[in-house]
Every structure is written in C-alpha cells, then in structure tokens.
C-alpha positions in Angstrom: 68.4 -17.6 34.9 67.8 -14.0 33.8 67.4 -11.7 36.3 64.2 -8.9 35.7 64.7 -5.7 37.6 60.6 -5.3 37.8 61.2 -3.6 41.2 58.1 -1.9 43.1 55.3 -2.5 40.5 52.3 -1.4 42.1 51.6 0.6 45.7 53.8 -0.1 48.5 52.8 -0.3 51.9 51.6 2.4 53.5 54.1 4.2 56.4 53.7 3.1 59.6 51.6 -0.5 58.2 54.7 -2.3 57.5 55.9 -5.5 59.7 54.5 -7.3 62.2 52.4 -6.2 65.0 51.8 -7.2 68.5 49.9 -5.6 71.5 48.8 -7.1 75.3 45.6 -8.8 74.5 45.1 -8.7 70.7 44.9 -12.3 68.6 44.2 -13.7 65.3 40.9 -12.6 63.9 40.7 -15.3 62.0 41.8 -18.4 64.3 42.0 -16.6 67.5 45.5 -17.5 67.4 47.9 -15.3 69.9 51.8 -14.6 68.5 52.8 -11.7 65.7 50.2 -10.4 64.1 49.9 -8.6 60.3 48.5 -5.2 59.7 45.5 -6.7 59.0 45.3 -8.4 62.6 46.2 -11.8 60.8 48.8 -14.6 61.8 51.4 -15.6 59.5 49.4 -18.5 58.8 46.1 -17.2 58.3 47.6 -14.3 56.2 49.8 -16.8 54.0 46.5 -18.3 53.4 44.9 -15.5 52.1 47.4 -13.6 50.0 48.3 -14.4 46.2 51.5 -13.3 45.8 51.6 -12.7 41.7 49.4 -13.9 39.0 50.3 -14.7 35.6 48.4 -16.0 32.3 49.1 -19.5 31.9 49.2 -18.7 28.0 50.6 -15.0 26.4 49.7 -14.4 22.9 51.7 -12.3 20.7 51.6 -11.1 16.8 55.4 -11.1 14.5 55.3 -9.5 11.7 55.9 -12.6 8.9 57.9 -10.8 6.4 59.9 -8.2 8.3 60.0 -10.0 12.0 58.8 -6.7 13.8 57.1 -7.9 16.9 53.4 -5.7 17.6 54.2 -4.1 20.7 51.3 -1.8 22.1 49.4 -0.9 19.1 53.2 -0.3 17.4 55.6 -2.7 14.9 59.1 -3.0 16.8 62.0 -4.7 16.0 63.3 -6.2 19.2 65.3 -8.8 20.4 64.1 -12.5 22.2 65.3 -11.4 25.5 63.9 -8.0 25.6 60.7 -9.4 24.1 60.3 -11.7 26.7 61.4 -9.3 29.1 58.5 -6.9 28.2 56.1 -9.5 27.9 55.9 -10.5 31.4 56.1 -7.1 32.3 52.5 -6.5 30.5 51.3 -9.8 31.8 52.8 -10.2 36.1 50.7 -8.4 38.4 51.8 -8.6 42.2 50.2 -7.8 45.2 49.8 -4.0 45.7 50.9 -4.5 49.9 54.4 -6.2 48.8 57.7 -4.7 48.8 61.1 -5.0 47.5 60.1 -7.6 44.8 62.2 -9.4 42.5 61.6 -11.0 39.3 63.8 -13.5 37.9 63.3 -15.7 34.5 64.3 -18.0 32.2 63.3 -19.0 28.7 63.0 -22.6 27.2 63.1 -22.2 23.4 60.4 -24.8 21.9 60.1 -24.0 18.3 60.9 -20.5 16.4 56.5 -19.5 17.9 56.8 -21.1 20.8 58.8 -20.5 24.2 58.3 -21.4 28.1 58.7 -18.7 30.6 59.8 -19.7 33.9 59.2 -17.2 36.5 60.0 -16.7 39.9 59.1 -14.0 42.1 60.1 -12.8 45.4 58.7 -10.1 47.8 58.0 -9.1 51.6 54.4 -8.7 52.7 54.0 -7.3 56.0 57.4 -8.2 56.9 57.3 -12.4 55.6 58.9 -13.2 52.8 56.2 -14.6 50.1 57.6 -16.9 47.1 55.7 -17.5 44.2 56.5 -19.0 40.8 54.9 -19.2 37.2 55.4 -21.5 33.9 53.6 -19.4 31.1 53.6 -20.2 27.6 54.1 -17.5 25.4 52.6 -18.4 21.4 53.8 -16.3 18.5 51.4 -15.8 15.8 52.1 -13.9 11.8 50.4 -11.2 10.7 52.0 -8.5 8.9 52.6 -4.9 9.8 51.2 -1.9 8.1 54.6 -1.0 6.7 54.7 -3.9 4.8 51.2 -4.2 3.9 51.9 -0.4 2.3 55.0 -1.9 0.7 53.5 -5.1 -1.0 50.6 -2.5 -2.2 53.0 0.0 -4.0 52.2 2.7 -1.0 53.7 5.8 -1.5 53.5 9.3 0.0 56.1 11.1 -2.1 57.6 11.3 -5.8 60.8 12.3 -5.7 62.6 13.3 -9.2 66.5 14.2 -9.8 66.8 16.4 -12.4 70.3 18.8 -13.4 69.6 22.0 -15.4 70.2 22.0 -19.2 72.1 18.3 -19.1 71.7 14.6 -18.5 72.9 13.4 -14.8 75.6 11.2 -15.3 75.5 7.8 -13.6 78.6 8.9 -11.3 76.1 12.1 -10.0 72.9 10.0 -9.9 75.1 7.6 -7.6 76.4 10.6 -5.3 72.7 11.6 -4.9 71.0 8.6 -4.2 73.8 7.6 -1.1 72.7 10.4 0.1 69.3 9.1 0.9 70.9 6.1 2.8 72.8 9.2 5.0 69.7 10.8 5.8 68.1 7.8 6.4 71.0 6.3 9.2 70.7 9.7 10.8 67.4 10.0 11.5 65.1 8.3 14.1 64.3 4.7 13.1 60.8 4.9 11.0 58.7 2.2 9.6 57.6 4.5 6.7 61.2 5.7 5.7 61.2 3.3 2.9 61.1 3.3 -1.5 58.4 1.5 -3.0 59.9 2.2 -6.7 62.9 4.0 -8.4 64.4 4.0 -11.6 65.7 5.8 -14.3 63.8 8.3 -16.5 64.9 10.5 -19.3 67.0 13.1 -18.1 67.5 11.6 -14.1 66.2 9.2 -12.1 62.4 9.3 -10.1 61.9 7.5 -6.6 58.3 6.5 -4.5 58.8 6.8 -1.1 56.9 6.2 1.8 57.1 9.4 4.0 56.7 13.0 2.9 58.5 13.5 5.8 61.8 12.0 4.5 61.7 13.0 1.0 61.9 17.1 2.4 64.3 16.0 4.5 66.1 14.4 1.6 65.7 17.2 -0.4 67.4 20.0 2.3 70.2 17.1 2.3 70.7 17.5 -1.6 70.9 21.3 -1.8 72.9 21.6 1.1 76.3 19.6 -0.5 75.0 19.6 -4.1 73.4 23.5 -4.3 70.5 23.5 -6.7 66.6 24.2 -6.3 63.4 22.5 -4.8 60.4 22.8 -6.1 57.1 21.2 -4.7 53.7 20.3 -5.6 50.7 18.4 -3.8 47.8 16.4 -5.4 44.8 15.2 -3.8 44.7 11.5 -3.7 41.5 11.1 -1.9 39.4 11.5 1.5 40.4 10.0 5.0 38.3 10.9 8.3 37.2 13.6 6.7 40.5 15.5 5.4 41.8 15.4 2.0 44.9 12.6 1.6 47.4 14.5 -0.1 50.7 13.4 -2.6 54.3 15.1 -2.3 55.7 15.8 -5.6 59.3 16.9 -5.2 61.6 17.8 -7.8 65.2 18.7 -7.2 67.2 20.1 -9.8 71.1 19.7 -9.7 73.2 22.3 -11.2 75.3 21.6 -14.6 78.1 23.1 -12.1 79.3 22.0 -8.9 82.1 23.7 -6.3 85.5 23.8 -7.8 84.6 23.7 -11.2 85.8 26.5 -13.6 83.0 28.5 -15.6 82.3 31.1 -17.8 80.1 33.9 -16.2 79.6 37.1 -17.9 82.5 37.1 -19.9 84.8 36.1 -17.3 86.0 33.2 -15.6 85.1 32.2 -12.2 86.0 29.6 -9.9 82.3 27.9 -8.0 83.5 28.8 -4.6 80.3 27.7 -1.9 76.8 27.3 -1.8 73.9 29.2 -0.8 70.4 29.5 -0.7 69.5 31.9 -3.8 73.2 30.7 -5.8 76.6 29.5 -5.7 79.2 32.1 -4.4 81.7 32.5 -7.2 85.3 33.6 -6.9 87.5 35.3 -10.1 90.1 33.3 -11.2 92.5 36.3 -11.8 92.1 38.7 -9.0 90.7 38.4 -5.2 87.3 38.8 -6.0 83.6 37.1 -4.3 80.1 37.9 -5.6 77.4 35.8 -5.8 75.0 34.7 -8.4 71.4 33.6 -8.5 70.3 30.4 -10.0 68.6 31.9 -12.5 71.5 33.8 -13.6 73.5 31.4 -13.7 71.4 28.9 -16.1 73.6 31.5 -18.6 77.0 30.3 -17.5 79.1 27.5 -19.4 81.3 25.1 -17.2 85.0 25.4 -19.0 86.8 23.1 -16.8 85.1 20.7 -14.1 87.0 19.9 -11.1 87.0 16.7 -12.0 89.2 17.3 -15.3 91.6 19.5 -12.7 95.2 18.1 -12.3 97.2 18.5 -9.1 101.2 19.1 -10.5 104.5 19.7 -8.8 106.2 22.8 -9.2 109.8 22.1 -11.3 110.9 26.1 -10.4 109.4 29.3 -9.6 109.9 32.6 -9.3 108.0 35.6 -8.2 105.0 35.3 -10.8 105.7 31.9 -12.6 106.1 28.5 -12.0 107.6 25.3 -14.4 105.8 22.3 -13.8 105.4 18.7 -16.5 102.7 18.9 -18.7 100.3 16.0 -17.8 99.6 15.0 -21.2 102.7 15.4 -23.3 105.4 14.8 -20.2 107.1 18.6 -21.8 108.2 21.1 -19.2 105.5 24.5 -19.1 105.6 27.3 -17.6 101.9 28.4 -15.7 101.5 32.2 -14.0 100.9 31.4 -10.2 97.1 32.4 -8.7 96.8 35.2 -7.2 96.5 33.7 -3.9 99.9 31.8 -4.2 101.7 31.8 -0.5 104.9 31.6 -2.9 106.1 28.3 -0.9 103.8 25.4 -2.0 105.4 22.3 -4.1 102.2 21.8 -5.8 100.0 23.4 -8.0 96.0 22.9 -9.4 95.9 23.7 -13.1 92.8 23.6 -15.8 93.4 23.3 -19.3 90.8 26.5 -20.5 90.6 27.9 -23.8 93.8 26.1 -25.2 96.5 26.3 -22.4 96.9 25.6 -18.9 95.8 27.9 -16.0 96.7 28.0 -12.2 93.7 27.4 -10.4 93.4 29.6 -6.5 92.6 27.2 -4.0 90.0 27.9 -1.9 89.4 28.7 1.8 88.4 25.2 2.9 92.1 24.3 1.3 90.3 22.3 -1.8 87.2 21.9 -3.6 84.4 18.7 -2.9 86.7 15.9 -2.6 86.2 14.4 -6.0 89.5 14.3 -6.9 
C-alpha cells in the first residue's frame, strides 16, 4: 500500500465549528434525536447519512506519448515515472469534503496491461469530530498520441542552423568531435527541454552544419564554443512565415573556429608568440622569448601562421642544466641536445615543453594555468 501525503485539500473547518456539540434542550433536527450533536445540529447518524466523504471517477483517462513515452500532464509532455503518475492522477481526480480534517490518502496499484492499471484508494478523515472512511477502485486507461516534440521531429522541425566553420582551413575530424560534445555539455546542463533536440547534421565542405530545434540552445551552444575554443559568432534571421499574427523567424548561426588554439606556437608579426587565453575581440598572446602579453584581434590575427600546435609539443626530461641551458634526448633521433631554458624557467623543474620551429628545438614557457588545453 502506498501511502499519498494529500493532506488538507480543500477548506478546513472553520474555528470554533469543530467537534461535537451539546446544549440543555437542543436535539436532532433531523430525527429529533437527543445525544451529541454536529455543527450542523445533526446526530452522528443523521450526519453519516448525509455526508460523502470523497468522490472519485470510476474511469481516469490519460494520453502517453507513443514514441517517446512522455505522459500529457496539464496541457505539458512529461516524462515521469508509474508511481508519480499515479500519484498525480488521483490528485487531479479525489475531491474530499471541504468540512474534513486531517485526511489521509493511501493507494495501491494493480498493473493490468502496459494501458491499463487499477487504483485502489482509501481515504481517511474527521468530520466534526467522527472519523469518516471511504474507499475508491478507479480505473485509470492510457491512450497514444504523440507529443508536439516529436510531431516537430518526424516533420524535420527546426528553429536553428547551426554551421562549424575554422578560418582559412578544413576542421579536422578530431576538432569537429571536440565541438560537437560540447553540445551534449550544454545540453546536460541546462533545464530539461522538449525542444533541445537535432533534426539533421552532417558534414559539409569545409565543417559540419546541424538543425536544431531551439534558437534558444543553438546561442547557448554558440557562447559555449567561443568560450573554450575562442573564435567568432555571427548571426542571421530569415522569415519563415506568419503565426498569430507575428512573423516566424529562422536562426542562422555560424561559428567560426580559429586555425590556432591555446598553447600553440605562431608566427605574428614577425615574431613568435605563444596563444596564451581567450577573449572576446582575440586571443591574448605571450612572446616566446621575453615576458611579454598583448592581445590581438581576430581580424589581425587571420595574418598569423601556426609554427608548432600544441599538439605536436613534446614534454622531455632535463639530462643537465645550468644557468641558461638545459641537455635533454631528442625525441626523434634518441641523441643528447642542448635547448636554452624559457624565460620563465624556476631553474628547478625535471621537465621541459619543447617545439621543433624553424629547424631546431625551442623551450616552450609554460603558462599561468601551469599548461595549455589539456590535449596532450
């Protein structure tokens, strides 16, 4: 038996009306009777007689979405589990007498096919002070339909286009996979949405294009991307036609990717820079041989050349050092080398980030966060 805490669901009795009554002289209005008497000048009898405790249905109808399983609850698609369904059901459905008090609700359920369940119902309560008993056998019907959202999805609905795009380069299938878990993120971190779904996505030349259901998650999406991955947004709107009277409107939304991402190694005005951080108008750059920070807009840097990625970056141990030079083994031909420390070298780390640029091997600083975008 499962217990439903319904509580007080209506009025309670007013203060002072509660319990039973007696005075010299007064009797039943309706039998004449003498003995305790309601608030409405009633025997227990005669009051017992004329009070219905609860009423129920005897049949409660209910819509399931066939495709997805979300349950119509109010005028909204839910997913929600048998008990808590049930629960709410005879919530919507019991009404109980507005003069009881302290009423409780208990119920079971008797599974009779995957539409159909019996609700057994028992309810207790006081009514002026006797304790009224009442129980209830509705049957409770499940019927498919299907939900908007998946009526939109079977249809190809979509709000938004979203397109992944790098400047000056092909995304490579490892980058196109970094972006796209991203939309799984931002999807687990928001509040559950019907709409938050793709209708389409694939691969185009030059990146990869997604439909998606909500304008609303495809911005979201797209603060997501330039946030870890820096880049630009750009957005457009098209007119898709008329609903109640106000124009019905399509996101496009193009993000472009850099051809650079933090901790790789460019070429920037002659010089070479380490990508240090992100921010809104460009990536903050640091030199690679001197403490120096500027930073760069995205336009300007559509001019700079990536030298070494991080991802081509080897971590080595130092063999010996000394005040401005370390010996370390040469990654690719096992021969001892000799690298000038960073500028930033704390003169007692075993290790050592080098990039092969322009012909030989370079100490790469470290940055402030202690390393680069963890893909290495």
């Amino acid at each position: 038996m499962t217990i439903l805490p319904l509580g007080r669901l209506l009025t309670e009795i007013p203060a002072g009306k509660s319990g039973n009554t007696m005075a010299k002289g007064d009797f039943c209005i309706v039998c004449g009777s003498e003995g305790p008497l309601s608030s409405d000048r009633m025997c227990e009898s005669c009051l017992r007689s004329r009070v219905t405790l609860s009423l129920m249905p005897e049949k409660i109808q209910q819509f399931r979405c066939a495709k997805c399983g979300a349950h119509e609850v109010k005028g909204r698609w839910s997913q929600i589990n048998s008990n808590d369904l049930c629960d709410l059901r005879i919530r919507e459905n019991l009404v109980i007498d507005e003069r009881s008090d302290n009423s409780q609700v208990e119920f079971s359920i008797q599974e009779i096919d995957d539409r159909t369940k019996r609700l057994h119902i028992e309810v207790n309560a006081e009514v002026d002070g006797y304790i009224f008993s009442d129980s209830h056998s509705p049957l409770l019907q499940t019927s498919n339909a299907v939900c908007p959202p998946c009526t939109r999805k079977a249809g190809d609905y979509f709000e938004a286009i979203v397109q992944l795009r790098s400047a000056g380069r092909k995304l490579s299938p490892k980058e196109l996979s970094d972006l796209r878990k991203t939309l799984d993120q931002v999807i687990s971190s928001m509040e559950p949405n019907p709409m938050f779904f793709v209708t389409k996505e694939g691969s185009v030349p030059g990146g990869w294009d997604l439909q998606m259901g909500s304008k609303a998650l495809a911005r979201a999406w797209g603060r997501k991307l330039v946030k870890l991955f820096g880049g630009t947004i750009k957005e457009s709107s098209t007119v898709v036609g008329v609903s109640d009277g106000a124009d019905v409107t399509r996101l496009t939304m193009s993000y472009r990717k850099p051809a650079y991402g933090i901790g790789d190694v460019i070429r920037y005005k002659k010089s070479i820079w380490l990508v240090d951080s992100w921010q809104k108008d460009g990536p903050i750059i640091r030199r690679m041989d001197r403490f120096e920070r500027t930073g760069a807009t995205w336009r300007d840097m559509e001019r700079s050349i990536v030298v070494c990625p991080s991802i081509d970056q080897k971590v080595v141990q130092i063999l010996n050092r000394d005040s401005s030079g370390a010996e370390f083994m040469d990654p690719v031909d096992y021969r001892v080398a000799t690298v000038a420390l960073p500028y930033n070298d704390d003169g007692s780390s075993r290790e050592l980030r080098i990039g092969f640029i322009d012909g030989e091997w370079l100490a790469v600083p470290v940055t402030d966060k202690g390393g680069f975008d963890g893909r290495n």
